[in-house]
C-alpha positions as CSV (number, residue, x, y, z in Angstrom):
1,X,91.6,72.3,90.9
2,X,88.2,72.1,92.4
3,X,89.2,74.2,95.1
4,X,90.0,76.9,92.3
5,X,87.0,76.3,90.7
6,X,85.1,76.9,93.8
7,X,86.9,80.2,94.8
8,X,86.6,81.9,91.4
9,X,82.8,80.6,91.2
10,X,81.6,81.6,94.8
11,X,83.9,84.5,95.6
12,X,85.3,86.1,92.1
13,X,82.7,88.9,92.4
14,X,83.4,90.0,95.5
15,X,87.5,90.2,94.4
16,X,86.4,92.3,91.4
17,X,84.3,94.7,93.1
18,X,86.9,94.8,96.2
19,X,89.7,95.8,93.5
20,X,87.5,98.2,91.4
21,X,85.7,99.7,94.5
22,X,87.6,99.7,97.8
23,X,91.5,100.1,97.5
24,X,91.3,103.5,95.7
25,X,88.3,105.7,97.0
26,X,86.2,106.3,93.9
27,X,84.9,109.5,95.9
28,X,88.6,110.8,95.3
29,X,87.5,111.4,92.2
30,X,84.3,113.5,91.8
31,X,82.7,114.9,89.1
32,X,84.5,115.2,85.9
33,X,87.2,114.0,87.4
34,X,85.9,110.4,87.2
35,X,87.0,110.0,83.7
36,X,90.6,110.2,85.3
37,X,89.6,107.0,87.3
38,X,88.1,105.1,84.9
39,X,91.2,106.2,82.8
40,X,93.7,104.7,85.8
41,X,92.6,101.6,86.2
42,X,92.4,101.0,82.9
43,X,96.1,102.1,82.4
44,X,96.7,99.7,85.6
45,X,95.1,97.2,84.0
46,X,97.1,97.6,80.5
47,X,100.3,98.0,82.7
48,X,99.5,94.9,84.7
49,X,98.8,92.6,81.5
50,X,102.0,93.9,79.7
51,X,104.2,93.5,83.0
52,X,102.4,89.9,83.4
53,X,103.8,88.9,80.0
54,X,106.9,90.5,80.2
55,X,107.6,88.4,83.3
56,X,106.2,85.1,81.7
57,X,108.5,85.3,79.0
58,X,111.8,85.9,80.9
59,X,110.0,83.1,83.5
60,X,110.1,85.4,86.6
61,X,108.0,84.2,89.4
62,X,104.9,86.7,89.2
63,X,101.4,87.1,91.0
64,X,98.9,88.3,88.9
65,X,97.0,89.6,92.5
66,X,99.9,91.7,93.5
67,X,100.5,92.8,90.1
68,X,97.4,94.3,89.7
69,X,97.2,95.7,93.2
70,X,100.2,97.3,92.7
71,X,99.1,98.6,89.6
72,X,95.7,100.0,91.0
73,X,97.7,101.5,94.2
74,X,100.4,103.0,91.9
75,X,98.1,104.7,90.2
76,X,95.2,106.4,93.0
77,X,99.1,107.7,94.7
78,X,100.2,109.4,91.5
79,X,96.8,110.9,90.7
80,X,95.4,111.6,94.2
81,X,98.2,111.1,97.0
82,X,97.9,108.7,99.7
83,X,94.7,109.9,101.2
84,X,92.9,108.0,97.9
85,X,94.3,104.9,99.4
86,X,91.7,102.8,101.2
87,X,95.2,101.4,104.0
88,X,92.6,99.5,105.8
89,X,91.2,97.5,103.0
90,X,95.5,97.5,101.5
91,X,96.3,96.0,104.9
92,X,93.3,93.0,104.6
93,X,94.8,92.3,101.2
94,X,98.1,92.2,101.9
95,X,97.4,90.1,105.1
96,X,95.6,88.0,103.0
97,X,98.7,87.2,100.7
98,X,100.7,85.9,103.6
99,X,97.6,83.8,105.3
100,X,96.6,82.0,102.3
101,X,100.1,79.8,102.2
102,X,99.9,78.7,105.8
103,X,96.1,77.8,105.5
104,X,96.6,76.4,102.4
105,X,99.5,73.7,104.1
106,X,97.0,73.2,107.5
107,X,94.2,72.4,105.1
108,X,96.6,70.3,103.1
109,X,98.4,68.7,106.0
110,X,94.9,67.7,107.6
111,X,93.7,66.2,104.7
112,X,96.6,64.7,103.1
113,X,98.8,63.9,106.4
């Protein structure tokens, strides 16, 4: 828990801004056309939410992270192609879902074992 705690406190802002900023280029969408972004991730947000509870109530097993990446990648391909995909900052993400189990069980090995 205070592990949680500490993550959402210390690094929360830098998730939202990676999410909202870096996996779909912004500068895909100039102009007028930035209405259609805001418009997009608010649709993969909505989409996200509903699929999260859709998912809780059947109890699926469901990551709210990969939910709403998917949701936010879904969206820049349909509306811009793959070039509004930032596959560099996907990659990190994505690398970062598999590393965070294995740390997780070093840290908690070390300190509980």
């Amino acid at each position: 828990s205070i592990c949680e705690f500490l993550g959402v406190s210390l690094m929360g802002s830098f998730v939202s801004t990676t999410l909202a900023h870096e996996v779909v280029f912004p500068s895909s969408f100039p102009g007028q056309e930035l209405e259609l972004f805001v418009i997009g991730m608010f649709s993969a947000l909505v989409g996200s939410a509903i699929w999260l509870g859709v998912a809780t109530f059947l109890k699926l097993p469901v990551s709210t992270t990969q939910t709403i990446v998917g949701g936010i990648v879904g969206f820049g391909l349909v509306s811009k192609g793959a070039n509004a995909i930032n596959a560099t900052e996907l990659y990190e993400i994505i690398i970062s879902w598999f590393l965070s189990p294995v740390l997780g069980a070093l840290f908690s090995a070390t300190l509980f074992g």
